[in-house]
C-alpha positions in Angstrom: 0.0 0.0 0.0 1.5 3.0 -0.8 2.1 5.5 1.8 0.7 9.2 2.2 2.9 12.1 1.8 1.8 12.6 5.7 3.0 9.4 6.5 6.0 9.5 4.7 6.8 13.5 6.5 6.4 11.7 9.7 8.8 9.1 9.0 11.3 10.5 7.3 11.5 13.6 9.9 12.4 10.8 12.8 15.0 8.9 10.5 16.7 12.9 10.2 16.6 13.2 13.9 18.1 9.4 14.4 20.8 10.4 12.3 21.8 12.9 15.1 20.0 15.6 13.1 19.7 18.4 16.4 19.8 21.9 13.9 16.3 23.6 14.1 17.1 25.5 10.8 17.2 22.0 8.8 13.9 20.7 10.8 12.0 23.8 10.0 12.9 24.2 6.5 12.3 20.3 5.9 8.4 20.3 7.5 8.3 23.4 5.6 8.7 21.8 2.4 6.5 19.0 3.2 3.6 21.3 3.9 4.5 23.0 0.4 5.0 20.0 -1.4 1.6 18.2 0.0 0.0 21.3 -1.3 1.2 21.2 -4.9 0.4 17.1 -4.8 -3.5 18.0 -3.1 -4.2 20.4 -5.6 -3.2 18.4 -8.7 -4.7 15.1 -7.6 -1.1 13.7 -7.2 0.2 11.3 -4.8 3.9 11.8 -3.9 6.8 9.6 -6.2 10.7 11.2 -6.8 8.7 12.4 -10.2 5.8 14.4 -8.5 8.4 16.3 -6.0 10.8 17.2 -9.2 7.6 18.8 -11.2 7.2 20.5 -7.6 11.0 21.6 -7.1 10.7 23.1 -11.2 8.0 25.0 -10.1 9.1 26.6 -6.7 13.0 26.7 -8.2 14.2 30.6 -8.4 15.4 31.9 -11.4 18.7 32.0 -12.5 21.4 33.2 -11.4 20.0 32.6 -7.8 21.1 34.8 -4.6 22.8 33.2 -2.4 19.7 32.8 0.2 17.4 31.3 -2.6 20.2 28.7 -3.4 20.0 27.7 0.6 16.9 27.4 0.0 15.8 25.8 -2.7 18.7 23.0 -1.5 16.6 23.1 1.3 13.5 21.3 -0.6 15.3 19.9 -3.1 17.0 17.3 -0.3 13.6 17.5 1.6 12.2 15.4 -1.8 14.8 13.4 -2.6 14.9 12.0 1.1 11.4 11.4 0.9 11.7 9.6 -2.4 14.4 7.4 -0.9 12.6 6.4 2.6 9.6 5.5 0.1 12.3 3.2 -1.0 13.2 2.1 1.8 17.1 3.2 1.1 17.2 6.5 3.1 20.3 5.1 5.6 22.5 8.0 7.1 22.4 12.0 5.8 23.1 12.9 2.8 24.4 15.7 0.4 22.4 15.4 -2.9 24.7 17.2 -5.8 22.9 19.4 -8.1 25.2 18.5 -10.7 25.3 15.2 -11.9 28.5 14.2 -14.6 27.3 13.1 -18.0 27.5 9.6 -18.7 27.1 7.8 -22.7 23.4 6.3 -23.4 24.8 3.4 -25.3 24.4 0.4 -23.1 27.7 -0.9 -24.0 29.6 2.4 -23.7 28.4 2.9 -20.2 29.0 -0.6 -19.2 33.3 0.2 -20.5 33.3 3.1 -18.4 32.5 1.7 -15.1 34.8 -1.2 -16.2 37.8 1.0 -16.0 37.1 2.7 -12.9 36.8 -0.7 -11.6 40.3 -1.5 -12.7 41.3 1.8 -11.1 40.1 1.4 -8.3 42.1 -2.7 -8.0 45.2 -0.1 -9.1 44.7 1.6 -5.7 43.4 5.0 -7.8 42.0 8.0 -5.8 38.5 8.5 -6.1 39.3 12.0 -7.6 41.4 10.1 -10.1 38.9 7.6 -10.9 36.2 10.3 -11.4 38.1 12.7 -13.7 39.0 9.7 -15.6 35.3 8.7 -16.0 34.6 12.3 -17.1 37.4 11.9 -20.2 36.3 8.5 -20.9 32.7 9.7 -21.3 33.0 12.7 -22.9 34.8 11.0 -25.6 32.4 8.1 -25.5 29.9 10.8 -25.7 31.8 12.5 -28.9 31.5 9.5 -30.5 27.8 8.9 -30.1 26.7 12.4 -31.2 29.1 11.3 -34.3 27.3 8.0 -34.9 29.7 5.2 -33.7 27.7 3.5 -31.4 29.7 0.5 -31.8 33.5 0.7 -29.9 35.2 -1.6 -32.4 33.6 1.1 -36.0 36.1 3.8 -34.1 39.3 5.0 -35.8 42.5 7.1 -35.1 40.5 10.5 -37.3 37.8 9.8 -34.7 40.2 10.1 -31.9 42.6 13.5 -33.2 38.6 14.5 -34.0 37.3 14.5 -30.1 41.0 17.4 -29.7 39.2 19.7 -32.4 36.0 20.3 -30.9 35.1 23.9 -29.7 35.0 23.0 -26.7 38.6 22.9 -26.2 39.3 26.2 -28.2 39.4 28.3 -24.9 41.0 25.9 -22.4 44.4 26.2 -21.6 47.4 24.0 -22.8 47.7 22.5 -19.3 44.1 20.9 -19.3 43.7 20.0 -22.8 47.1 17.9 -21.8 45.1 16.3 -18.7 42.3 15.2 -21.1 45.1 13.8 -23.6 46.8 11.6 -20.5 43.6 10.9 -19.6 42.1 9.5 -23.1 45.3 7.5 -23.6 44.9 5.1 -20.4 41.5 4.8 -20.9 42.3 3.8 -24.9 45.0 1.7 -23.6 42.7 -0.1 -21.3 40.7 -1.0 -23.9 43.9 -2.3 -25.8 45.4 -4.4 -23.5 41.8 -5.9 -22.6 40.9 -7.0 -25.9 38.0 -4.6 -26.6 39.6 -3.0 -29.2 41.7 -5.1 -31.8 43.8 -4.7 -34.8 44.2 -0.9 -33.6 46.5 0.9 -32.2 44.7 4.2 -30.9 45.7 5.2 -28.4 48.8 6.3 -30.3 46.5 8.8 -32.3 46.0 11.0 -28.9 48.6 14.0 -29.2 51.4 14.9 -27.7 52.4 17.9 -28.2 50.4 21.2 -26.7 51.9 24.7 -27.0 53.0 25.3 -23.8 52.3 28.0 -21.3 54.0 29.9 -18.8 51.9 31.7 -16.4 53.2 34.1 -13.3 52.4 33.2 -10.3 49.8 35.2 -7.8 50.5 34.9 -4.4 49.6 37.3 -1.5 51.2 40.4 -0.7 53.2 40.7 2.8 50.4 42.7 4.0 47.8 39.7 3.5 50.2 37.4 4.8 50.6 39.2 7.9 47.0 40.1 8.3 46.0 36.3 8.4 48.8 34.8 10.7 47.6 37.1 13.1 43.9 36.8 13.1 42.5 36.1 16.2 39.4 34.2 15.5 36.6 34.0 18.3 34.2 31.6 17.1 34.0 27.8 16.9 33.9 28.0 13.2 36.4 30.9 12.8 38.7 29.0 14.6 38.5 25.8 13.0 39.0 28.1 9.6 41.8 30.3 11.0 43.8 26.3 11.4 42.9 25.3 8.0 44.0 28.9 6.7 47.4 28.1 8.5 48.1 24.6 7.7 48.1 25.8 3.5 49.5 29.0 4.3 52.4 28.2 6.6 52.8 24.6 5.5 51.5 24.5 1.8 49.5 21.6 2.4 46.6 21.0 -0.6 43.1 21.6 0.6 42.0 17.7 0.0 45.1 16.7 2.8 43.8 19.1 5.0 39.9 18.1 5.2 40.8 14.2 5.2 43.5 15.0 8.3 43.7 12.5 11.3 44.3 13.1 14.9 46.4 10.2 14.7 48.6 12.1 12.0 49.8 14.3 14.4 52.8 14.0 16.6 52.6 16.2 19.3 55.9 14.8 21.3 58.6 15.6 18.3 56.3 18.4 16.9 55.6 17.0 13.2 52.5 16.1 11.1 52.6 12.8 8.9 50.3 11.9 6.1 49.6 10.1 2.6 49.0 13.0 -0.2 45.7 12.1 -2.0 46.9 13.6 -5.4 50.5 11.7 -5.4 50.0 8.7 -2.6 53.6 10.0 -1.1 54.3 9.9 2.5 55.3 13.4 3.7 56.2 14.7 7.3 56.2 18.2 7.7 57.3 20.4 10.9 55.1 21.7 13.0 55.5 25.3 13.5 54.7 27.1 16.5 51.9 29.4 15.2 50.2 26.1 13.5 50.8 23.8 16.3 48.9 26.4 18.1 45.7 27.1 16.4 45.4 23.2 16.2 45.6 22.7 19.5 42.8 25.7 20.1 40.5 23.9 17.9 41.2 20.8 18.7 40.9 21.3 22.6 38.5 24.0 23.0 35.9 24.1 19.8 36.2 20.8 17.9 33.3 18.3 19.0 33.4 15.3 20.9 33.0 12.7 19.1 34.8 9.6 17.9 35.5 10.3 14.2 39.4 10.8 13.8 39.0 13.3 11.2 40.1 16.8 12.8 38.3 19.5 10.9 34.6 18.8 11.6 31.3 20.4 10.8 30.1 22.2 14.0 26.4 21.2 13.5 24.7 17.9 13.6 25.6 15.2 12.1 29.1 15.8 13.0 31.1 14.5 9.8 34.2 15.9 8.1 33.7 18.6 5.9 33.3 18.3 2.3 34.5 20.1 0.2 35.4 23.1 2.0 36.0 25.2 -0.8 34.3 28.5 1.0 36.3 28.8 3.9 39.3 30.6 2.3 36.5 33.3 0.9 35.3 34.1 4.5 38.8 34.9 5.2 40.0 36.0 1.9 37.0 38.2 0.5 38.4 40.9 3.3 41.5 41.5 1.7 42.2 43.9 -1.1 42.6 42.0 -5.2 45.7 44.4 -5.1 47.3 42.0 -1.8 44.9 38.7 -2.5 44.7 38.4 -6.7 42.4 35.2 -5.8 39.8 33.4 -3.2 40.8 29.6 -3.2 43.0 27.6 -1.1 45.7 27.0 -3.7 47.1 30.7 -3.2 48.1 29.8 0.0 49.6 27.1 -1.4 52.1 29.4 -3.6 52.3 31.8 -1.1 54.1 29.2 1.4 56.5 28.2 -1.8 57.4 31.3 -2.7 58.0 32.3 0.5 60.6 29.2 1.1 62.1 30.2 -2.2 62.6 34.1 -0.9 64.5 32.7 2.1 67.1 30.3 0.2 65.7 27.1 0.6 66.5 24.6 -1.8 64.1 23.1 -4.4 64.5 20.0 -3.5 63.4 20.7 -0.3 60.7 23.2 -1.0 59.3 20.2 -3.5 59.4 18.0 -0.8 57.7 20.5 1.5 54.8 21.3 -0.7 54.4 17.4 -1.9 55.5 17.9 -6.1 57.5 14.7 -6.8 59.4 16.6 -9.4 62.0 19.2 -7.9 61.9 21.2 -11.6 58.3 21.9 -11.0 58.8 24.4 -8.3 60.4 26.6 -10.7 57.5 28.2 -11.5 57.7 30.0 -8.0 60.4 32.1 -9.3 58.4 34.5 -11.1 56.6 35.9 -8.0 60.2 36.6 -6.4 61.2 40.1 -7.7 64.8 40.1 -6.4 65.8 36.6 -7.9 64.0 37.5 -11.1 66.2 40.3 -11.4 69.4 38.3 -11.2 67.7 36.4 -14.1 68.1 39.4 -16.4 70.2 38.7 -19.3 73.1 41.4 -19.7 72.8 44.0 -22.7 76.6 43.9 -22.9 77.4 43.8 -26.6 74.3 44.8 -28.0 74.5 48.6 -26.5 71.7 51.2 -27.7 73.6 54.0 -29.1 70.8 56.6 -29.5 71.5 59.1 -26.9 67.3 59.5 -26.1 67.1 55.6 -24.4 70.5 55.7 -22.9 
């Protein structure tokens, strides 16, 4: 018998508060949406199904763009449906975030059935999530090419089709850098099929190119001002100073944003002052120092605002459930949206990132070391840094010694 949307409000609301669900805001807005949402059904002779609550959530969705208070919103009664829709299903198990972006995947049975085949192999290979879902994205959107071409069938593919998928416009305005990502990308996934027999007699993933005009970019980084203004921000809030530790970790330590939301208790060692991890992007073991400053606004969060509970992680969401935080790309733009463009060219985490390098660089550490700091396996790649040091650029310059200007008006 199939349930009333009353029923199902009922239910669902005491599976959200078993989850540990305490935060009024989320309790009001979701028996808020019910109430709307059995309205919309009651007037149009409708009883509730993941269907229905969509038809609902295209009529009550703002227009675009959306402020930043209708987004909350409408998030709000978009997961308010879809967790009905899932208790109707009897799969609603823990809290979830539902994405409102979903990555595009081919129609074509068989096409879809060799792209979750290779993430499965990535995944045996010990691949990062992150790895395995960029590499899904290039394998589909090529797969994708090729259906909107008319090659349904994996085998009817040839080399043209594969240099073809490099000259649509959609790569016309991306940079060298991530056309090359794509490239790497396509050629495992081409290889796969190779060396798994689902492509004979061809040989194509040696039609992928190779060569990309290369790019040199100069590096933003924050000016000393910026620099100075975070280290010494005294937060006074739980979250601020949850933030302020995260800020300091990539600023002072030039850890990547996805170490620092998947960091341990256990990494740290208080007694000979070091933190010790596995990088997510490379897999390398790395132990930095812990610096005084870092060491402690960890220990603030850690023993004063952090809750109590028995997850390891140590950055936390401060409401209920308490679960790590994902993806935490905002937090730099509470702290950097303060700061002049002239001292903080950009919001994100990676900034803080250069910052910390360039800074090394400025006070005569090796690259090799710096590399090591920062977690690049190549020592060369840290060259880049250079541009953002003014002094050292200038003992670049090339002399004009022989090839003098004579006229007297640009002497």
């Amino acid at each position: 018998m199939t349930k009333s949307i009353e029923q199902l409000s009922v239910e669902t609301l005491d599976k959200i508060k078993g989850f540990g669900i305490k935060s009024r805001t989320v309790i009001k807005f979701f028996k808020r949406s019910c109430r709307m949402l059995k309205k919309y059904l009651t007037e149009n002779g409708l009883e509730f199904s993941l269907e229905n609550g969509q038809k609902w959530l295209s009529e009550v969705r703002p227009c675009d763009p959306m402020t930043s208070s209708q987004y909350t919103v409408y998030t709000a009664y978009r997961r308010a449906v879809y967790m009905l829709a899932e208790h109707q299903e009897g799969k609603l198990d823990k809290w979830r975030i539902y994405p409102h972006k979903t990555s595009a995947r081919p129609k074509t049975a068989e096409y879809l059935r060799l792209v979750n085949f290779h993430a499965e192999k990535l995944r045996t290979d010990g691949m990062t999530e992150s790895t395995v879902y960029f590499s899904m994205r290039v394998a589909s959107d090529f797969l994708i090419y090729l259906e909107i071409s008319g090659k349904l069938e994996i085998n009817r593919i040839t080399p043209r089709d594969v240099t073809g998928y490099f000259t649509q416009d959609s790569f016309s305005g991306r940079k060298p850098d991530g056309v090359k990502a794509y490239a790497y990308k396509l050629k495992s996934f081409l290889m796969f099929l190779e060396d798994t027999g689902v492509v004979t007699e061809k040989k194509l993933s040696l039609a992928v190119p190779k060569v990309f005009a290369r790019q040199e970019a100069i590096v933003t980084v924050l000016s000393e001002k910026a620099e100075k203004t975070l280290k010494n921000f005294k937060p006074e809030t739980d979250t601020a100073t949850r933030d302020h530790a995260m800020i300091l970790l990539a600023l002072r330590l030039g850890v990547r944003r996805s170490d620092i939301v998947k960091m341990k208790l256990s990494d740290i060692d208080w007694k000979n002052d070091n933190i010790t991890f596995i990088q997510q992007k490379t897999g390398v073991l790395i132990t930095l120092p812990m610096l005084p400053d870092v060491g402690n606004a960890l220990m603030n969060y850690i023993l004063n605002f952090r809750p109590k509970v028995s997850d390891d992680t140590i950055f936390l969401r401060h409401y209920s459930p308490y679960q790590k935080l994902s993806p935490a790309r905002k937090i730099t733009k509470k702290f950097l949206s303060g700061l002049e463009r002239e001292d903080c060219p950009e919001r994100g985490f990676h900034i803080l990132r250069r910052t910390c390098a360039t800074t090394m660089m400025k006070n005569n550490i090796p690259r090799s070391i710096i590399s090591a700091s920062i977690g690049q396996i190549d020592p060369n790649s840290v060259d880049v840094y250079l541009s953002a040091d003014e002094e050292k650029m200038r003992e670049c310059a090339i002399s004009l010694q022989g090839i003098e200007c004579g006229r007297g008006d640009l002497q």
